[in-house]
N, C-alpha and C positions, 0 to 999 in steps of 0.2 A: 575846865573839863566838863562839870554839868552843864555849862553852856552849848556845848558841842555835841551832849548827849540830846542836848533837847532839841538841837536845831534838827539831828539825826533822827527822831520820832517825828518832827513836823513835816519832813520830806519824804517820809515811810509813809505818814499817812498822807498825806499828798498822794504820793505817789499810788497807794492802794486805789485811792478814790479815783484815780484816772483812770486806774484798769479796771473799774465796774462801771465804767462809764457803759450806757445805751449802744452807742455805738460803737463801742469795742465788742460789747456781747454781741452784739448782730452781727458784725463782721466773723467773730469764730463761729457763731452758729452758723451762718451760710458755709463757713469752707468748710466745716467737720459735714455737712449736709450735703455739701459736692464730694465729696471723699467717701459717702456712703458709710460714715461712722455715727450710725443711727442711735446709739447709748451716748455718746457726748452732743450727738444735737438735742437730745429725750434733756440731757442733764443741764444743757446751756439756755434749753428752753424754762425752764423750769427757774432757773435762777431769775432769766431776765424779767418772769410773769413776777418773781416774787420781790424782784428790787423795780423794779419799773411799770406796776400793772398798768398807769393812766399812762402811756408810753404811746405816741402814736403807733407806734410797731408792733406795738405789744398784740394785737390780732395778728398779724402775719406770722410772727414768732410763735403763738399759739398753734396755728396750723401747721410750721413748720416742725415744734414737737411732735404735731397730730400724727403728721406722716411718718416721723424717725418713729414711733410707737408701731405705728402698723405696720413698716414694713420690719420690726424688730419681731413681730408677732403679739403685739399686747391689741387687739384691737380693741376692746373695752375702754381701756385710757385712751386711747386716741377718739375714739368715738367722744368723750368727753372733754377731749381741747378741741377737737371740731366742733362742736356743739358750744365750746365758751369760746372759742373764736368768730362764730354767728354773731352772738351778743356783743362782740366787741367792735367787727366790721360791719357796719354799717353802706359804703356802699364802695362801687367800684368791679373789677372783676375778677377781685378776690370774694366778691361778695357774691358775686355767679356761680362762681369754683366748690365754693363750700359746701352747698346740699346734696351734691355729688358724693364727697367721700364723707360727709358722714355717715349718708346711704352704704357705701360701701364697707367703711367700718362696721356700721350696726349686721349688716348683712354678715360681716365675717365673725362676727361676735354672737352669730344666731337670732340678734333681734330681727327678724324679721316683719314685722308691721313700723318698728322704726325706721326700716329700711324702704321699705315701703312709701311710707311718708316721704321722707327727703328726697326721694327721687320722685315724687311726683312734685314737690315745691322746686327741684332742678329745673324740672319740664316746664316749668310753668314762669318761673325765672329766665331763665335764658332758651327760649325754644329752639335757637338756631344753632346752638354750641355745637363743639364735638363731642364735650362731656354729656350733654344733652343726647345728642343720640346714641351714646353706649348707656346714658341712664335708661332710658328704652329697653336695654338690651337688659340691665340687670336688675330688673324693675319685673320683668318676666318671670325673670330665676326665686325674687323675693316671693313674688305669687304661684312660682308654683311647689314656692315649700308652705306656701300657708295650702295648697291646696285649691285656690282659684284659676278657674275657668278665664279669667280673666287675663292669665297669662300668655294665650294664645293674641290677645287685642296686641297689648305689648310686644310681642315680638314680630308681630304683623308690620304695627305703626314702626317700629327698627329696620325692617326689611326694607322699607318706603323712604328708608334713609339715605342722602347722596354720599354720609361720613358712616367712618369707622366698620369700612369695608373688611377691617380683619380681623372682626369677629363675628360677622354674617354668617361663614360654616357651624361656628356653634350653633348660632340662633338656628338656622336650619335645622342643624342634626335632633336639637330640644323639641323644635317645633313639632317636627317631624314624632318625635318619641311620646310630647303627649297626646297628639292624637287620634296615633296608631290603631290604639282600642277602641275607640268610639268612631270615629272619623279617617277610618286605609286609605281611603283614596287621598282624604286631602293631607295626609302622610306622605302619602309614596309622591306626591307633586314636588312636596319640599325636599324631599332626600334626592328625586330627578335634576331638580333645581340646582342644589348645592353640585350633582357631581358636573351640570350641563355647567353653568355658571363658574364654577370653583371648581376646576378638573383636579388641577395639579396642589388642591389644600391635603393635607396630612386626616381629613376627616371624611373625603370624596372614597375612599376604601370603605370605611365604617358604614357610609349612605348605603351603598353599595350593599352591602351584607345584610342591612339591615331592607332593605327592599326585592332582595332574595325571594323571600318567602312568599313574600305577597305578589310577583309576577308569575310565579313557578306555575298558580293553575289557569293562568291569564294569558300571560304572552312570551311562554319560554323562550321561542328565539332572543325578543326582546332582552329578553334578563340573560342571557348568554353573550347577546353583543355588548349589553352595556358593562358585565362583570370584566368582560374580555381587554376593554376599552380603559377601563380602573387599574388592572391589574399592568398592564401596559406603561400607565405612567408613572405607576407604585408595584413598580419590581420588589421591592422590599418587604412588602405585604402577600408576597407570592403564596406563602404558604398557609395564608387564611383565604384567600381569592381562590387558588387554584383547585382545593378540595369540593368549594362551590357550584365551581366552572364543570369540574369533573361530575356532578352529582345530573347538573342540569343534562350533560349532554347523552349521558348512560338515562336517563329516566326518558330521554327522546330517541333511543338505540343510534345513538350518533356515536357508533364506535371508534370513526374513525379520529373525529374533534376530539372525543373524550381520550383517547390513546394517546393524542398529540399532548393535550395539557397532564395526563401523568407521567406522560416523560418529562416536560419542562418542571412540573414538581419535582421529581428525581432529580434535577440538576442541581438543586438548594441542599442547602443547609438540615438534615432532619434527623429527628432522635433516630435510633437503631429500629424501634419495633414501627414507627410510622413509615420507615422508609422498607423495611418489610412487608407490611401490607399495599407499601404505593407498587410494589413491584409481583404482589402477588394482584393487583386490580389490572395491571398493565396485563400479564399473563395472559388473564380471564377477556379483557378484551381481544389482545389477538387473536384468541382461540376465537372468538365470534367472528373478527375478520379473517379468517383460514389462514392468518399468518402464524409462524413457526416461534411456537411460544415458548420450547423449550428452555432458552437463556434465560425467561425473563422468573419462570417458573423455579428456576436453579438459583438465582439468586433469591427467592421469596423462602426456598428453604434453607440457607444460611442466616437468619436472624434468630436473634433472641425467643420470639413466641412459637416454643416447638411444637404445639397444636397446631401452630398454621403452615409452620415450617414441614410438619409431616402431611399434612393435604397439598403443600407445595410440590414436596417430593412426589407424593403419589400421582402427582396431574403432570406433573417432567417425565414419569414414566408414561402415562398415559398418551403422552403426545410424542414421546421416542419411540412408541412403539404403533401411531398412527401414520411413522415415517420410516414403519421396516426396519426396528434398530429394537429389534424385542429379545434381544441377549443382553445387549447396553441396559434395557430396561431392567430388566429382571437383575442383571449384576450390582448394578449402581444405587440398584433400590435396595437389596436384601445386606451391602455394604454400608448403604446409610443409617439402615434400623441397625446393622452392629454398634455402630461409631455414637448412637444417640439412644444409649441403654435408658434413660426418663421420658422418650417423646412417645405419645401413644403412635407407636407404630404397628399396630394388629393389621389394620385396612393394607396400609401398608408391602405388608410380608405375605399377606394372602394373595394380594395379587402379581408378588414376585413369585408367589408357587403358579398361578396359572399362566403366568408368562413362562418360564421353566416347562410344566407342563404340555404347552401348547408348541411349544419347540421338541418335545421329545428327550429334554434332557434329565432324568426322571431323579439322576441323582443331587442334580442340583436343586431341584425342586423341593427333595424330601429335606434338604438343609437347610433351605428356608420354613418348611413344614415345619420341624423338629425345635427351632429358634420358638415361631410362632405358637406350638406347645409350653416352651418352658416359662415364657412371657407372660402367657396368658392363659393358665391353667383352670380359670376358674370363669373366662368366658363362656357365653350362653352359647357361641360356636363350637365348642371342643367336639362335639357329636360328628358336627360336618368336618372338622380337622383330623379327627383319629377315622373316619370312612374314608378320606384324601388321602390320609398315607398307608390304608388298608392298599387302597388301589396302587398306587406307588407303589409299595412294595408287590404286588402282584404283577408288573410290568419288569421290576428289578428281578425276578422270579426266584422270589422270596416267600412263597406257598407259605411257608411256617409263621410269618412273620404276618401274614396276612391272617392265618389261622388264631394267631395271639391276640391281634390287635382288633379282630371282630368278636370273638369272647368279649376281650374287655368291654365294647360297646353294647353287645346282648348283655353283661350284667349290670353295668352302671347305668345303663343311656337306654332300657327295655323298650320303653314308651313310646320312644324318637321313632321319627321316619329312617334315621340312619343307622336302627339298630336291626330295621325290619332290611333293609340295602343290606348291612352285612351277612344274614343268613343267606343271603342270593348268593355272596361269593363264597363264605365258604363253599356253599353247597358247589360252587363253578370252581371251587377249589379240585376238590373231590373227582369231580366230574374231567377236568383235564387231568389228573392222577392217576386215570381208568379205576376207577370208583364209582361208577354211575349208580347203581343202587344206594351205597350208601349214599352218594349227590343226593338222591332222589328223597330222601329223607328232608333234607334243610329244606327241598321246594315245597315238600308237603307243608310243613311246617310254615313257614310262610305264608301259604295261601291260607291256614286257616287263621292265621293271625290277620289276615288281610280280610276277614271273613268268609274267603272262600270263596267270593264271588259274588256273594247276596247283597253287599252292599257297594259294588263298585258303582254303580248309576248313582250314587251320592258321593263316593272316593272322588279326592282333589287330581288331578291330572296325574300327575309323581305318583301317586298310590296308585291309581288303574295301570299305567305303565309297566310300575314295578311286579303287580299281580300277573300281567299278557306275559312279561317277561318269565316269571317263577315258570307259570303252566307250559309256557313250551319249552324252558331248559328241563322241565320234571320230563315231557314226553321226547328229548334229545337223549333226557339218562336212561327212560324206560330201551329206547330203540337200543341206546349201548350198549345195554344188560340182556338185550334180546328178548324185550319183554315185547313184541310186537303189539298186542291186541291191547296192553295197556297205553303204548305210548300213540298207539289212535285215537286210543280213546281223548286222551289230554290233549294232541294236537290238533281234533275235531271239536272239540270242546271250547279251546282257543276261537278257531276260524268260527263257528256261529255263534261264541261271546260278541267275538271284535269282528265282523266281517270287513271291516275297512279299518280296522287298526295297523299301527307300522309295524306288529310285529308279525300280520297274518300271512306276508311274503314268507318270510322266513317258516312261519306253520307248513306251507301249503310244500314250498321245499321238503321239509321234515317225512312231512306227510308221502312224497314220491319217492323217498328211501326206503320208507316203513313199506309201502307198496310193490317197490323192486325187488326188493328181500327176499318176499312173497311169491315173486315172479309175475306178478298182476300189472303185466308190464304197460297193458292198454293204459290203465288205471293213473299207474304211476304218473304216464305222460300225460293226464288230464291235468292231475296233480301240480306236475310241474307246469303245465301251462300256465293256469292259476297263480303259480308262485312270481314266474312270467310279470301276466298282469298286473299285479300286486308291489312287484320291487319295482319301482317307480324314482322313489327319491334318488338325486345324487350321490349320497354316498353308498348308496345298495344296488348299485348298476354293476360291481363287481358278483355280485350274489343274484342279480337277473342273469346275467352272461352265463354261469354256471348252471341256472336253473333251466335256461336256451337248452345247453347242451346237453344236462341229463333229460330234457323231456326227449330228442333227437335221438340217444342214445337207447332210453329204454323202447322206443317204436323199432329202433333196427336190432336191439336183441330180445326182442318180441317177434321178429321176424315178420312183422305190420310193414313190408317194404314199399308198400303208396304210402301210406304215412308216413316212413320215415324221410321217403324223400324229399318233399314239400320241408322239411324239417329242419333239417340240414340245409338245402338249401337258401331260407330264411335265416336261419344261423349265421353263416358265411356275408351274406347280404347285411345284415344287425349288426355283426360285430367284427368289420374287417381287418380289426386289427387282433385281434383273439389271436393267443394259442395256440389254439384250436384249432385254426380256419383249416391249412392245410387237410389235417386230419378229418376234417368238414366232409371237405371236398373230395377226397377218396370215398368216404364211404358214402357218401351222397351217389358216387358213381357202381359202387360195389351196389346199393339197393338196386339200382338201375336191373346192372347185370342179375339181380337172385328177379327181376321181374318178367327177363327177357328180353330186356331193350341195352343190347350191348352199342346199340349206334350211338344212344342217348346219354350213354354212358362214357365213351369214350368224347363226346362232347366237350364234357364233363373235364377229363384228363388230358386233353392233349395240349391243352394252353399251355398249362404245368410241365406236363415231360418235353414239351419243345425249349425248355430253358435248361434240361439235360445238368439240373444242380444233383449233388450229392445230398441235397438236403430233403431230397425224395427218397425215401424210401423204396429199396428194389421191389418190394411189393407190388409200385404203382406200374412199373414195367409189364412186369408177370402178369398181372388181371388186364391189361390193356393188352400185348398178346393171347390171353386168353381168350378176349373179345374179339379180337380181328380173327383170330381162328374160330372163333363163332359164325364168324359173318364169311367166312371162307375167304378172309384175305391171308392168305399162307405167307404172300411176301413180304407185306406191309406188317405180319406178327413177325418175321425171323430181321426183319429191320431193328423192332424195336426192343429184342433180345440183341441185338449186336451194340445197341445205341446202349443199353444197361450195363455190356460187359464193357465197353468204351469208359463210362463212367465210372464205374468199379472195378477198372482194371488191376487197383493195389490191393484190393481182397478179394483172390480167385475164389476163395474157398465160400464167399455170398454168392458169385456168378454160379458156381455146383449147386450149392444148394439148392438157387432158383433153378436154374434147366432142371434138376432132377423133377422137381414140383411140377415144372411146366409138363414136362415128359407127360407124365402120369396124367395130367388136364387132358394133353393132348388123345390119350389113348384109350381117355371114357371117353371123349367125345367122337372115338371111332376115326384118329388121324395114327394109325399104328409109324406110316410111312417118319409123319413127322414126329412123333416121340422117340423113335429108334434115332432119329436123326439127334435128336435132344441127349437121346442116352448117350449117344458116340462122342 
């Protein structure tokens, strides 16, 4: 039996001894090494230095540790079998190989002047290698964490290389970066390089961005084509490229390239608020190119950033209602600031009241008004807000409510320009109430808050306006109240303050009423002449036409009938579409007749009566009979009596009335024959 134990220990160890033989270690360590099981090659290296140091193999084992260490992540130890692997190989091209990675160990371990070192005994070792020319390359990176200039030689001499083409975009993109600061141009060459040379590397976008800046004051097409050109074969960098693209071609008013690449942005991938602003820039472009920006504007006010979401809004109104859609505007606008109770919507809402407004719908207006009040009760507009629905309600005719809401601005808001606008309406409160004296009080008041007039030649425009305004609603209340001599006075006072202001039309009107009154009818009509020349603007041609005709009017009941005719006349000719005209034209012929010219007169009339409407008044009949029995046409007057009772044959009792009238013409003018005939 101990024989059998012992033979059994001799073949144990036997046997042990075979399996630490040299090359059984070297064998596991190559396949645990191929297998990428870098802790068992670290451990089997480690054995074999320590059973076998004088081992021919024992250098290559050492380096083959080297590398299981560094790509384990210990570069320190590995840097330290590279380095007793030096010592042990002596030559061959393992002997080439190893100044390389100890270079790169010490590199990755931070030594850097160690690193340094062996990659320049690489270079110097084997100059033709491939390791040799990526030591070039990282021989660069070592210098330029020590800080040497001399990193730029190295990655020159790398560039000059026919090997290890795949990582020349680095070297580029570094070269390029250190530079930059000292040396742009011969930057921007390398980063050209890399994307001209290396279109399709993963680092030709990076070039790209980084050479941005530097063409932008240089040669922006340039830098548009070439971003455009990157962007192209790195789809997937879209959304760093294309913000660039966009910047270059808005900064050259190239709205339409710049609109093309925010919508290809639009089509990616993008957070909520960037892709909010890509559609609020899209908006803004098309508004430059007069295309219809509303969609783009309506989507920019759906995101998340409700500052921008509500200038989105308010620019979708502004462009629905550059397209005749100013209900939609106003609706969709004062529904949006409901539905988004946190987004500053003031700007907003105010111009859903003048959309509202400008449409005439007063009470929609005042519901966005009244919103806008409760929102923003302590904005610095409230003055202009509560004088808005002052007005408002005085269109809703709401006199009381207009009366309330200008108090409250006289006693909160004294100061304001819009406190000094409310005493105008009450006072025009008043004044449409048939209250003109008391009106006549808020103008006074007014004007002397306004100074009175002393200092309008320094008043901002709004203040003089609102003062021409006061003094001639004061001298409209004076005329009301039958104040005549006072309301001359204010409406003279007006006309040689402002002799060319907009409101001296309106004065100079005033002025021909106060004068008619009077019966100063010459007067009146200079008056209205004046008023005439004055009402100019388009929208005061309703208030010239009227001025036309009271100056026309007071010349022919002034009984001034050369005057009045030229008057009338020009009337009729000015405003052929008037009211009026008709009525013109009669008494334009009636002056004729009080002058004595019944031929000129019936001139005048017979265009009209040859059309035998009802819309003639039987009057026109009778004075044109009158006239031909002037002129001793007996027949051609009982014609045009026959032709009036033809016309008004369904109301006998207008045909009586006129014959009786005519009768009685007839028989001052000494035609007894034909007024008896009229009586019969």
């Amino acid at each position: 039996m101990r024989k059998v134990l012992l033979l059994g220990a001799l073949l144990w160890a036997v046997g042990g001894a075979w399996a630490e033989t040299p090359h059984h270690l070297w064998s596991a360590m190559e396949q645990a090494f191929n297998a990428q099981s870098w802790t068992e090659t670290a451990e089997l290296g480690t054995r074999f230095l320590e059973s076998y140091p004088d081992d021919p193999q024992a250098g290559p084992a050492c380096f083959l540790r080297g590398m299981a260490l560094l790509r384990s992540g210990y570069p320190e130890q590995a840097l330290g079998s590279f380095q007793k692997a030096s010592r042990l190989v002596s030559s061959g091209p393992l002997k080439q190989r190893l100044p390389f990675w100890e270079g790169y160990a010490a590199y990755q371990a931070g030594q850097y002047s160690t690193a340094v070192a062996a990659w320049e005994r690489q270079i110097k070792l084997a100059p033709d290698s491939e390791l040799t020319a990526q030591a070039w390359f990282y021989l660069g990176l070592a210098r330029q964490k020590l800080g040497e200039s001399s990193a730029v030689q190295a990655w020159t001499k790398f560039l000059d290389q026919p090997r290890a083409s795949q990582l020349k975009p680095q070297a580029l993109i570094r070269l390029g970066d250190f530079l930059v600061k000292q040396q742009p141009e011969k930057a921007q060459k390398a980063w050209e390089r890399l994307i001209r040379d290396y279109p399709h590397s993963a680092l030709a976008p990076d070039a790209a961005l980084r050479l941005a800046p530097l063409l932008a004051s240089k040669n922006p097409d340039q830098e548009s084509s070439l971003l455009e050109q990157v962007w192209k074969n790195h789809p997937s960098r879209a959304s760093e490229l294309l913000p660039v693209l966009i910047d270059i071609e808005q900064r050259q008013n190239q709205w339409s390239r710049a609109a093309h690449f925010v919508r290809a942005y639009l089509e990616g991938e993008l957070p909520a608020s960037v892709r909010q602003k890509a559609w609020s820039d899209l908006a803004w472009l098309q508004t430059q190119l007069h295309e219809d920006s509303a969609l783009s504007w309506s989507k920019a006010a759906q995101g998340p950033d409700e500052e921008l979401a509500a200038r989105a809004e308010l620019s979708w109104a502004l462009a629905k209602e550059a397209s005749g859609q100013k209900a939609t505007a106003a609706q969709e606008s004062y529904q949006w600031a409901l539905d988004h109770s946190r987004a500053p919507t003031e700007t907003l809402l105010w111009n859903s009241v003048r959309l509202w407004r400008e449409q005439e719908r007063w009470e929609h207006a005042q519901s966005a008004l009244k919103l806008l009040l409760r929102r923003y009760p302590n904005s610095s507009q409230v003055p202009t807000y509560l004088l808005e629905d002052a007005k408002l309600a005085q269109q809703l005719g709401n006199s009381s409510q207009v009366l309330k809401i200008c108090q409250q601005l006289g006693t909160n808001y004294a100061p304001t320009p819009e406190a000094h606008e409310a005493l105008y309406l009450m006072g025009m409160v008043y004044l449409n109430r048939g209250e003109p004296l008391r009106a006549e009080g808020y103008f006074y008041t007014l004007m002397e808050r306004l100074g009175n007039g002393q200092t309008s030649q320094n008043a901002n425009p709004e203040q003089k306006d609102l003062y021409w305004r006061a003094l001639l609603a004061r001298g409209m209340a004076f005329l009301d109240g039958g104040k005549n001599d006072l309301a001359q006075a204010s409406l003279k006072r007006l006309i040689n303050e402002s002799p060319e202001g907009p409101w001296t039309g309106a004065a100079w009107s005033a002025l021909g009423a106060v004068l008619f009154r009077e019966a100063r009818y010459e007067e009146a009509s200079e008056a209205y002449a004046q008023a005439v020349a004055h009402l100019k603007l388009p929208g005061q041609l309703p208030d010239q036409e009227k001025a036309a005709w009271y100056q026309a009017q007071s010349l022919s009941t002034g009984q001034l009938w050369v005057k009045a005719v030229p008057a009338y006349a020009s009337f009729v000719k000015t405003y052929p579409e008037s009211s009026h005209r008709q009525e013109a034209l009669f008494l334009e012929g009636l002056c004729l007749v009080r002058q004595g010219k019944p031929q000129q007169a019936l001139a005048v009339w017979t265009p009209q009566l040859t059309r035998r409407s009802r819309s003639l008044p039987a009057d026109w009949w009778e004075e044109a009979a009158a006239a031909d029995l002037q002129l001793g046409h007996t027949t051609q007057a009982w014609q045009r009596l026959e032709q009036m009772a033809d016309v008004y044959h369904n109301t006998p009792e207008v045909v009586a009335a006129l014959l009786n009238r005519w009768a009685q013409t007839a028989q001052s003018l000494g035609k007894a024959e034909e007024a008896a005939k009229a009586y019969s």
